[in-house]
Legacy VTK file of the C-alpha trace (Angstrom):
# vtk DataFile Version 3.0
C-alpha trace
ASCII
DATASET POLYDATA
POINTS 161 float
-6.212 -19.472 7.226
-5.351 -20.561 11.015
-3.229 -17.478 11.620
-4.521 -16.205 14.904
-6.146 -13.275 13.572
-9.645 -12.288 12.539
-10.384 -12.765 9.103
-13.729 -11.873 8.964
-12.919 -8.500 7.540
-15.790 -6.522 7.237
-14.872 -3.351 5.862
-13.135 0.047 6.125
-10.840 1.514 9.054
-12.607 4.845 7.768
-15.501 5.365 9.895
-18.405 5.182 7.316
-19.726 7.992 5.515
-16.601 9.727 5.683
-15.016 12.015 2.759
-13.796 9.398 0.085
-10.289 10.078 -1.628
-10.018 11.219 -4.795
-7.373 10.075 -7.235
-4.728 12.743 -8.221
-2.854 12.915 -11.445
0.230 10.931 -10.219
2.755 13.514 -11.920
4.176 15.495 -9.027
4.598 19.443 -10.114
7.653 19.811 -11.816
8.780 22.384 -8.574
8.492 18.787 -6.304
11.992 17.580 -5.929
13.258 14.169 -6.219
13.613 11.882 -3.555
10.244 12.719 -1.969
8.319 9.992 0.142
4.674 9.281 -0.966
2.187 7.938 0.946
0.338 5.231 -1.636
-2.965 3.612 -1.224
-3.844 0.670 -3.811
-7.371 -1.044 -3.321
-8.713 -4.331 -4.857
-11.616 -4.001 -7.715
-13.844 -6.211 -5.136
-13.380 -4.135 -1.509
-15.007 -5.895 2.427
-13.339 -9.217 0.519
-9.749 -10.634 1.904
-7.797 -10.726 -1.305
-4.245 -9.975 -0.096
-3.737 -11.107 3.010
-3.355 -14.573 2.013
0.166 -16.607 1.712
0.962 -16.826 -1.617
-0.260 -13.464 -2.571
1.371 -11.636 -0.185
4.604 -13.600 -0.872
3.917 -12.365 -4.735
3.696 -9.206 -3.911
6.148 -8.715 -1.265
8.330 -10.533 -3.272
7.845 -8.311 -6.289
7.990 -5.234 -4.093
11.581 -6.016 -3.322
12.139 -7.300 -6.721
11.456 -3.217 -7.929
13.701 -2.122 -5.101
17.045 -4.319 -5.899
16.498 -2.789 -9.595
16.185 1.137 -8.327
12.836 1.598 -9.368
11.545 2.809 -6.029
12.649 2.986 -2.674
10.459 1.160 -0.450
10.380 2.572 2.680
7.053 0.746 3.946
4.495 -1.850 2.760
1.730 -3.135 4.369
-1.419 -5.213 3.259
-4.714 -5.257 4.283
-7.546 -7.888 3.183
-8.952 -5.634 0.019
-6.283 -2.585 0.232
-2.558 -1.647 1.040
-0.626 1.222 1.991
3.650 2.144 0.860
5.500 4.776 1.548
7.800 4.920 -1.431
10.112 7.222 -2.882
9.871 6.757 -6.854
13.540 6.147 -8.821
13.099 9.821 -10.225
13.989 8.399 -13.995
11.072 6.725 -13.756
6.837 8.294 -14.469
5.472 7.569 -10.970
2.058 6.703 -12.452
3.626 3.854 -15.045
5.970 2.578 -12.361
2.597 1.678 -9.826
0.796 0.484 -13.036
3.386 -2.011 -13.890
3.434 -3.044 -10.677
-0.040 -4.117 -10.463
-0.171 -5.458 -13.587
2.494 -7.367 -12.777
0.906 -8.541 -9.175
-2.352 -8.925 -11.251
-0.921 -11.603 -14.015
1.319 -13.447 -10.897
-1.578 -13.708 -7.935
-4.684 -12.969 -9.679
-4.927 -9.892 -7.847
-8.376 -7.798 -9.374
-7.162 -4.039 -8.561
-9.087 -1.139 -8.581
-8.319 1.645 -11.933
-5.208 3.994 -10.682
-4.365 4.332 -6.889
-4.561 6.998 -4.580
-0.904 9.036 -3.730
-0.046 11.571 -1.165
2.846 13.385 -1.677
4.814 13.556 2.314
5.527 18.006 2.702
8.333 18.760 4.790
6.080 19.102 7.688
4.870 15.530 7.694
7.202 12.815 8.873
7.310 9.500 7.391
7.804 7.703 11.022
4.110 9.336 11.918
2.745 7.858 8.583
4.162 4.556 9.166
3.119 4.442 12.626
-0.316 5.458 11.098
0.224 2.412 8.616
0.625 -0.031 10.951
-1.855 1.158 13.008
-4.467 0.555 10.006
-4.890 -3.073 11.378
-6.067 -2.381 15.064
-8.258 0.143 13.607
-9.764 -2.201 11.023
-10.397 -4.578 14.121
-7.911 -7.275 12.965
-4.996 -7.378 15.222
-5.278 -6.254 19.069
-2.964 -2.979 20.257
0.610 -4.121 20.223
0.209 -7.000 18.153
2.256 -7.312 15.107
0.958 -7.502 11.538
1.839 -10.329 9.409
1.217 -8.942 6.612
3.845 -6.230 6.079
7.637 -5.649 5.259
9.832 -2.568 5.961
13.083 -1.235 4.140
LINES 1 162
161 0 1 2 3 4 5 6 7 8 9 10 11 12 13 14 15 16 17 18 19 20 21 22 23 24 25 26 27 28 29 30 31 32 33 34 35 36 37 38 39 40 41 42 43 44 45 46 47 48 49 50 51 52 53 54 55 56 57 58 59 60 61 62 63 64 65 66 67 68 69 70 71 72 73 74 75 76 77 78 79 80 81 82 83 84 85 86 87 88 89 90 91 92 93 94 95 96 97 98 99 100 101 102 103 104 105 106 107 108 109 110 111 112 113 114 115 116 117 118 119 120 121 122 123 124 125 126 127 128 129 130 131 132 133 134 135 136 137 138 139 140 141 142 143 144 145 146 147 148 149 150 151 152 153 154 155 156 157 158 159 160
């Protein structure tokens, strides 16, 4: 890819030996009210390998992405790739089970662009306390920290709602 930007990805923006995430249940309390922002984390079976931020995969699933926000499903408020990972900030259609709604996604994304993704995905529900500009400033941020993109440059690889 003649892009401008490093592709050698070599791993994690988390400095190494850090805590690693657990996965939660996915089914907010039932005292959690609707219309709250989460802060999602979906990561490729094979991780340190560039499987996303490629053309036509990222065209799948940004494409997709907006496909589930014309139909209500989600509110997208924020996605952004990296090579074996991305982050959203959504805000799930509250008809819908949060967990099924990210599982059909990725299947979907799977079948399209051949995308291997990790079992389940990693959520963290936004408290009042927590704004969602600081967590997408944090998101974007995830490529200077991972080495790809100098400060101030722009990411490619993301869209915004």
């Amino acid at each position: 890819m003649n892009d401008g930007l490093d592709h050698g990805f070599t791993g994690r923006a988390r400095p190494p030996g850090g805590p690693e995430r657990k996965p939660s249940g996915h089914a907010p309390p039932s005292w959690v009210k609707s219309g709250v922002c989460f802060f999602v984390t979906i990561c490729c079976a094979t991780r340190k390998v560039n499987r996303l931020c490629h053309p036509r995969v990222s065209r799948v699933i940004f494409e997709s992405a907006s496909r589930y926000q014309e139909a209500s499903k989600w509110h997208l408020r924020l996605l952004l790739l990296m090579p074996d990972h991305l982050h959203a900030l959504v805000v799930p259609n509250p008809d819908r089970q949060f967990a099924r709604l990210i599982g059909d996604w990725k299947r979907y994304v799977a079948s399209v662009a051949g995308v291997d993704w990790q079992k389940n995905f990693f959520d963290h529900r936004l408290r009042n306390d927590e704004s969602w500009e600081e967590k997408a400033h944090y998101i974007r941020e995830n490529p200077v920290r991972a080495g790809l993109i100098r400060e101030g440059a722009t990411w490619p690889y993301q869209i915004q709602f």
